[in-house]
N, C-alpha and C positions, 0 to 999 in steps of 0.2 A: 264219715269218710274224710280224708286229708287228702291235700294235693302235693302229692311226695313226689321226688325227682330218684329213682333206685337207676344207683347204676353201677349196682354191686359186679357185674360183667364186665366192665370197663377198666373198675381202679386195680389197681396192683395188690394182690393179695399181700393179708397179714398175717403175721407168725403168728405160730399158735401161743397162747399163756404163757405155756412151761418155755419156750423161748424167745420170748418178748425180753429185753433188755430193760430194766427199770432205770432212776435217775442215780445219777452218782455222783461224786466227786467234779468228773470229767466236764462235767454238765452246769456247773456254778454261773459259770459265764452267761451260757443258754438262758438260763433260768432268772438270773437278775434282768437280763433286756427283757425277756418276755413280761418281768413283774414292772418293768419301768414302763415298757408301751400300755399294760391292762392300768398303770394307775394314771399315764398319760390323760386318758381317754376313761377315767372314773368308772374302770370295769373291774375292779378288783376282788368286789365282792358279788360278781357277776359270773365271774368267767375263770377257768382254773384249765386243769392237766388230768389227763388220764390216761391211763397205757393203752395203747392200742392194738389189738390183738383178737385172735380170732376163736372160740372153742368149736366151731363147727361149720360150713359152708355155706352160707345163704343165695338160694336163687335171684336170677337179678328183677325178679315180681314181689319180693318176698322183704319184709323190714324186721328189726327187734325192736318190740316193745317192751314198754317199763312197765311196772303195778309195783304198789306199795298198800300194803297193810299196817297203819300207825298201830292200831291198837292191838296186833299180834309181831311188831314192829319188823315186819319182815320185806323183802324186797324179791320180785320174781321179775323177769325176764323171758320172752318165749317170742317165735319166730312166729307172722301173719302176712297176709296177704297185703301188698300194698297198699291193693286199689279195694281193699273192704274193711281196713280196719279202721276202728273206732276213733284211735289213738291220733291225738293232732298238734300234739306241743313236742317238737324235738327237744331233746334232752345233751345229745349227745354231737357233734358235726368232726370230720375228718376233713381238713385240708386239702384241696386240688390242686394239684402240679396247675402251673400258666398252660402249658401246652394242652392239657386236659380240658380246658375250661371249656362248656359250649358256647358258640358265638352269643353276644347278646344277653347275657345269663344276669349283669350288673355283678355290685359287690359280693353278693348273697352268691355268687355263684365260683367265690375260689372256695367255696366249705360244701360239702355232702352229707346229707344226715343220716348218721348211724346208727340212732336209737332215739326212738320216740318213748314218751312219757305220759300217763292218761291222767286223768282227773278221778280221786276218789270215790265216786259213785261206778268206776268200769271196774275197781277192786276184785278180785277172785274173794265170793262172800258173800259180799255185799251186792243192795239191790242195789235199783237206782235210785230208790226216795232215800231221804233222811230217813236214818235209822234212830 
């Protein structure tokens, strides 16, 4: 079990996929400061960009988690229980508006986690022991 904060009810919903806006031209600017503050701060090979966007609605009990199969090199994604799932390393965090922020949250609390990540023994597959 993980101690996740959902408060997928709160934030501002995201566009879906098909019109999410990706990066372009317009966005040069954007994209050089955000590369000069992640290498400010020796997070370059840390820390990146990803489109934010929604294919389906998650309750606000509810998180996405990651699985990866190296040796079928695949990647899956599927919606769990907050407060029962396995999965305890975020992968993924969305930005909070100031106004958003709950009182007393510290740093860790202008970013949301949007997708957790498990440890290759939680694999669809695979057991728990080494294989």
């Amino acid at each position: 079990m993980t101690d996740i904060k959902v408060g997928t009810s709160l934030r501002n919903p995201l566009p879906r996929f098909e019109e999410a806006e990706g990066l372009g031209p317009q966005d040069a600017e954007f994209v050089a400061d955000l590369v000069a503050v992640l290498a400010k701060h020796g997070n370059l090979n840390r820390f990146g960009l990803c489109l934010l966007h929604d294919h389906f609605p998650l309750g606000a009990d509810e998180v996405l988690v990651e699985t990866n199969d190296p040796q079928a090199r695949t990647l899956h994604a599927q919606v769990e229980k907050a407060d029962r799932t396995r999965h305890a390393k975020a992968s993924q965090w969305r930005f909070v508006p100031h106004a958003e922020r709950k009182p007393g949250a510290g740093p860790a609390g202008s970013c949301e986690e949007i997708m957790l990540c498990t440890t290759l023994d939680l694999c669809p597959g695979r057991g728990t022991e080494d294989d």
